[in-house]
C-alpha positions, -999 to +999 in steps of 0.1 A: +470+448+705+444+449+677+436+423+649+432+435+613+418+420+584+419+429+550+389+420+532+397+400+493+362+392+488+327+390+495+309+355+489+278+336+493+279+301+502+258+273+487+231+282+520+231+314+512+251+329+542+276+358+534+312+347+537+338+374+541+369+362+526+401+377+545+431+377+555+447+390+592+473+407+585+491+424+611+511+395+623+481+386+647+461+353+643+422+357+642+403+330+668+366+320+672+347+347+691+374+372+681+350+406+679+356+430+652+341+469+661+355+490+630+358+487+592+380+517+568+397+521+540+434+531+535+443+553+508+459+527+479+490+549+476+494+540+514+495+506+511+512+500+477+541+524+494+538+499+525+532+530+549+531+518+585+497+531+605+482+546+573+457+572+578+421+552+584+394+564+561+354+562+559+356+546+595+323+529+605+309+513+637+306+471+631+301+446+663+308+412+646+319+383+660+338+355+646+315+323+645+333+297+619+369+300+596+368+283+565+403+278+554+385+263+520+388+222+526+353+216+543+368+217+575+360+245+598+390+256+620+393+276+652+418+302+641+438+318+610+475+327+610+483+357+604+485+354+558+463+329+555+434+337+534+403+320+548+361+323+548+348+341+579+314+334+590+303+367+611+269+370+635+263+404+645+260+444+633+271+457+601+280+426+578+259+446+552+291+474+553+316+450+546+329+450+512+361+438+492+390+463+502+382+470+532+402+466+566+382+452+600+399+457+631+388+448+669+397+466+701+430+471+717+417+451+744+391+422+741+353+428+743+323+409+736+303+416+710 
């Protein structure tokens, strides 16, 4: 089954690498080398009405790859539960598409970025 991540934030860290600050949360845990291929919006009524499989919007194309989690304590870990809001350090295409309040999914089945 597919991972999703909700996107809180968008950050810079102090060497100037983006940091996309998420959380998973579709009761799936997000590992190292996890691959992400799509990022949409959700309509807010959607989601404040807890709809199940809202209706994906302004669906784009990414291929990023999970290279570090920063749960915040200087220690980088090898996964994230599913509600923990950690730092994810991508490599890849489309990290310039990513953007607070947006959802990143991977495949139904894994693939290599």
């Amino acid at each position: 089954s597919s991972i999703e991540i909700f996107v809180r934030d968008v950050a810079i860290d102090s060497l100037g690498r983006k940091v996309i600050v998420a959380v998973p949360n579709n009761f799936l845990d997000v590992s190292l080398n996890d691959c992400f291929v799509s990022c949409y919006e959700v309509h807010r009524n959607d989601v404040i009405n807890g709809i199940k499989n809202p209706k994906r919007l302004n669906i784009k194309k990414i291929s990023l790859k999970v290279e570090k989690i920063d749960p915040g304590r200087g220690n980088f870990v090898s996964h994230a539960k599913h509600g923990q809001t950690v730092g994810f350090y991508f490599s890849g295409e489309g990290i310039d598409d990513i953007k607070k309040g947006l959802f990143l999914r991977t495949e139904e089945t894994t693939i290599l970025c």
